[in-house]
C-alpha positions in Angstrom: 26.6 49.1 -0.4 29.9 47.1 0.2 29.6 45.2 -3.1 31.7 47.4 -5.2 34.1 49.3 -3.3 36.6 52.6 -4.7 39.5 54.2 -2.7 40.8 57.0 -3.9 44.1 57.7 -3.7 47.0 60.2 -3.5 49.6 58.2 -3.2 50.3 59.1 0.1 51.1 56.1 2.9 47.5 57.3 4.2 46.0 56.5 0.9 47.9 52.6 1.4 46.8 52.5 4.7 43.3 52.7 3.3 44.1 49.8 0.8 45.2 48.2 3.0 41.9 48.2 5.1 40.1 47.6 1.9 41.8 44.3 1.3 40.4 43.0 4.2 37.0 43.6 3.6 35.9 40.8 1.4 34.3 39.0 4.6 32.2 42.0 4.6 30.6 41.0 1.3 33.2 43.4 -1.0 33.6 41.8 -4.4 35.5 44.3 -6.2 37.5 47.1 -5.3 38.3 50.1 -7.7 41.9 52.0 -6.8 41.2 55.4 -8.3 44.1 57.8 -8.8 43.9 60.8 -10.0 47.6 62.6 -11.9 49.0 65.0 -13.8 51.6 62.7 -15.5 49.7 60.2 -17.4 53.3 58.7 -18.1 54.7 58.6 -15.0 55.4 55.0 -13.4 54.1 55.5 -9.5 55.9 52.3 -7.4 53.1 53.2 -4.5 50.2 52.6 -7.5 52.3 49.0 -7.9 52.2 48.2 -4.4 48.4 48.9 -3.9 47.9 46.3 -6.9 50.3 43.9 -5.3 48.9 44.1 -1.7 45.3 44.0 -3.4 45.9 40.8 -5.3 48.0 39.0 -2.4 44.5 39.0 -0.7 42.7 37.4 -3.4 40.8 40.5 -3.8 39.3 41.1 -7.5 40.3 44.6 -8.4 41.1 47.3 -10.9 43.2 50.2 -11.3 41.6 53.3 -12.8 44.6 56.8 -13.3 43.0 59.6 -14.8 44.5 63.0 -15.3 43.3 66.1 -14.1 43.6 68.4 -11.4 39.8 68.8 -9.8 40.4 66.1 -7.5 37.0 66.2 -5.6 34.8 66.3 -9.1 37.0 63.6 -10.8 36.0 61.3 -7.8 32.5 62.0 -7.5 32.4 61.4 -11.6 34.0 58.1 -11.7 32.5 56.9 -8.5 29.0 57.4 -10.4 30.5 55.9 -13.9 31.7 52.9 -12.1 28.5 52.3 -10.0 30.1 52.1 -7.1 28.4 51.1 -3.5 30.7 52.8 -1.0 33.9 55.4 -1.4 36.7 54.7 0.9 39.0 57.8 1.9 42.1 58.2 4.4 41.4 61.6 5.8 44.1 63.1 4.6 47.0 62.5 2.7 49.8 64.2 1.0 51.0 67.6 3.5 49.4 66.1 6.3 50.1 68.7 9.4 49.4 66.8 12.4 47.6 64.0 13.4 43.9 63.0 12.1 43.7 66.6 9.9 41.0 65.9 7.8 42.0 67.3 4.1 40.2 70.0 1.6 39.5 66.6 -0.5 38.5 64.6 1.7 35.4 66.9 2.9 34.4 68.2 -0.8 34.1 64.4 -1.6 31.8 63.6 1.3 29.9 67.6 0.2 29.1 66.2 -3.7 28.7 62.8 -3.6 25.4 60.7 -3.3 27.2 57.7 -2.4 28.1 56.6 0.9 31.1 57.9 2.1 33.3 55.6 4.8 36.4 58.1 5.8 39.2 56.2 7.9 41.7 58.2 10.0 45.2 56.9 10.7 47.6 57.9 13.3 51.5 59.0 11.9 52.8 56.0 13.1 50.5 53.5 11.2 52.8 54.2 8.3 55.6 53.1 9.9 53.8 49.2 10.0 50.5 49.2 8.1 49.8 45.4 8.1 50.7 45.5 11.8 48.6 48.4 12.7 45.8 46.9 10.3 45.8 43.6 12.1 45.8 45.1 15.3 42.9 47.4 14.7 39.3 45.6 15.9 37.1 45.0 13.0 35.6 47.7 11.2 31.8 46.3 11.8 32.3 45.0 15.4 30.9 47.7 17.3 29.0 50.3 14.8 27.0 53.2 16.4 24.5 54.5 14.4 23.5 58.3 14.9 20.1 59.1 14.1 18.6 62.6 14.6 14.7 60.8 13.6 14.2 62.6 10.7 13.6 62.1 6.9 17.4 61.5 7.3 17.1 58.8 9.8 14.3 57.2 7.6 16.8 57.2 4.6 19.4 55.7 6.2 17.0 52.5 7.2 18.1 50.5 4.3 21.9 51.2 4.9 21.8 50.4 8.1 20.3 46.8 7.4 23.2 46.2 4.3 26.0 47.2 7.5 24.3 44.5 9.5 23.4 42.0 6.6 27.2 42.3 6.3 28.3 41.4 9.2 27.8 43.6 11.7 28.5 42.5 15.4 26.7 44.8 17.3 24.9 48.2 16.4 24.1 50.9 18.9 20.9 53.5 18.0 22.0 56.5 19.6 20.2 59.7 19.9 20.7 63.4 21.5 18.5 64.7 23.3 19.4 68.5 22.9 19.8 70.8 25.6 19.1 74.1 24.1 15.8 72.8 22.8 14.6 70.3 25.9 15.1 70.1 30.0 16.8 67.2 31.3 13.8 66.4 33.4 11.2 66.0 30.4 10.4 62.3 30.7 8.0 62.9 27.8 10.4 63.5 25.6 12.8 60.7 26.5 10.0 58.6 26.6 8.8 59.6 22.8 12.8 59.0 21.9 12.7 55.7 23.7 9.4 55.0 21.8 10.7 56.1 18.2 14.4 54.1 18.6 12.7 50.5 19.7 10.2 51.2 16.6 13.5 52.0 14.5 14.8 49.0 15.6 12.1 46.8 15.1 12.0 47.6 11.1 15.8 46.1 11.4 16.3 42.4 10.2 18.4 41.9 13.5 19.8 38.2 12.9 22.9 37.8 14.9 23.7 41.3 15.5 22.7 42.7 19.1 21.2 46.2 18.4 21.1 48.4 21.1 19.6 51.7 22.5 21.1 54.3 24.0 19.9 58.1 24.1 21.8 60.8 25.6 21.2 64.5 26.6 23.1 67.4 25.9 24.5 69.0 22.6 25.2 66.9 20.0 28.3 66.6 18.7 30.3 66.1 22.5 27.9 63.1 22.8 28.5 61.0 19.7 31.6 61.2 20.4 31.2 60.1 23.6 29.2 57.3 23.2 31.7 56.3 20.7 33.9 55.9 23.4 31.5 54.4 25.6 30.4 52.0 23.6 34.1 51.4 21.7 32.7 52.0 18.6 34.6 50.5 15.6 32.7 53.0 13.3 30.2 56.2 13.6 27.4 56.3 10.9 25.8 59.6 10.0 23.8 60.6 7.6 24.2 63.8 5.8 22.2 67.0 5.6 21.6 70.7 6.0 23.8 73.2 5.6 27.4 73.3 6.0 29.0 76.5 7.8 31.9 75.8 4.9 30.4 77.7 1.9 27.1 76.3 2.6 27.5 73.5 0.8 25.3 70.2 1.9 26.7 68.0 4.8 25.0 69.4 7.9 27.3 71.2 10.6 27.1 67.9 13.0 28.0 65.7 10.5 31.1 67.8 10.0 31.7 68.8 13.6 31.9 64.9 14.1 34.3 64.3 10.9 36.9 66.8 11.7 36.7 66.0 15.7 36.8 61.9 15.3 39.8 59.6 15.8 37.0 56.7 14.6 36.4 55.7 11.4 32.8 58.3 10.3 30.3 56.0 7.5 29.0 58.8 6.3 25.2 58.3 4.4 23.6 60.8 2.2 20.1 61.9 2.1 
């Protein structure tokens, strides 16, 4: 998954920002790492497109630039993503007209919608642009702390092999979390935390482990509050998802959690697709 990795960008310090966090990610097994842009000026000479290729190849990083022109910015990704075989997209959030603080943009959501390939979207605060080596170096490790999300479904099952490339890579520590839900259980029913308990250690123990501490941890209650609370608790460095369902946008794939937990994160979301 981290093999081959493409950030899109707009161009935007947000879409840096994101380079900037790719460059550092050859420690997690990233060999190449594909700069997409997308324009409508296939002559135009963008200084920020120069940058990204300088900062890229100050870190030793093997990489390529790729400028297409069009204007269907979600489809152009998806396609070259899928051309270029690539193991993981990288997206800032948002980018260009940016509003306030960790907005997650129209792009940003119809890539994570269309795509079969793992999704990683990174949110930056407004004053990361001012410093984005700084703010970069002062950010803990994207893999230190990941918490894992698994609703123990077909979804969770797909995810298995995803979850053991994040800790093949490096992974630090990774926390199985689960909600129990309150509109469909009592907080009392030790059966059902029990059977939770049962199906998370069995999870785990299909997980090459090596030096990464996995963890348990199941909470009760409705489920987008507590992933994001247990990302807090457990100082997650990144929230992984999977992907399914229904979206209430246009009913497009993505599953309303895993976009109740995109828009409302300050984390970085790994989004997997079933």
């Amino acid at each position: 998954m981290f093999k081959r990795l493409m950030v899109p960008v707009d161009l935007s310090p947000q879409s840096f920002l994101m380079v900037e966090v790719a460059s550092r990610m050859s420690h997690y097994g990233v060999q190449e790492v594909l700069v997409y842009s997308l324009v409508q000026e296939p002559s135009r000479k963008e200084s920020m497109l120069e940058l990204m290729d300088s900062k890229l190849r100050e870190a030793g990083m093997d990489h390529r630039l790729l400028v297409e022109t069009g204007s269907d910015a979600p489809r152009a990704i998806v396609k070259a993503a899928e051309a270029n075989e690539v193991g993981m997209i990288a997206m800032a959030a948002s980018g260009k007209g940016r509003v306030r603080e960790f907005f997650v943009g129209s792009t940003s959501l119809a890539v994570i919608r269309r795509t079969p390939v793992p999704v990683l979207l990174d949110k930056f605060p407004l004053d990361a642009n001012e410093d984005p080596e700084g703010y970069c170096e002062r950010c803990p490790p994207l893999l230190d702390s990941v918490l894992v999300s698994l609703d123990l479904s077909r979804v969770s099952r797909h995810m298995l092999p995803f979850v053991q490339s994040i800790i093949d890579a490096g992974a630090k520590r990774v926390t199985l979390f689960h909600v129990v839900q309150a509109s469909r259980y009592k907080m009392d029913d030790d059966h059902r935390f029990r059977e939770v308990r049962r199906k998370l250690d069995a999870y785990r123990k299909k997980l090459r482990a090596g030096d990464c501490a996995i963890d348990l941890h199941i909470h009760f209650g409705t489920t987008t509050y507590n992933i994001l609370e247990v990302a807090r608790e457990v100082e997650a460095t990144v929230i992984v998802m999977g992907t399914t369902g229904k979206s209430y946008l246009r009913g497009v794939t993505l599953g309303s959690t895993s976009e109740e937990v995109v828009k409302a994160s300050t984390r970085p979301v790994l989004l997997i697709p079933a």
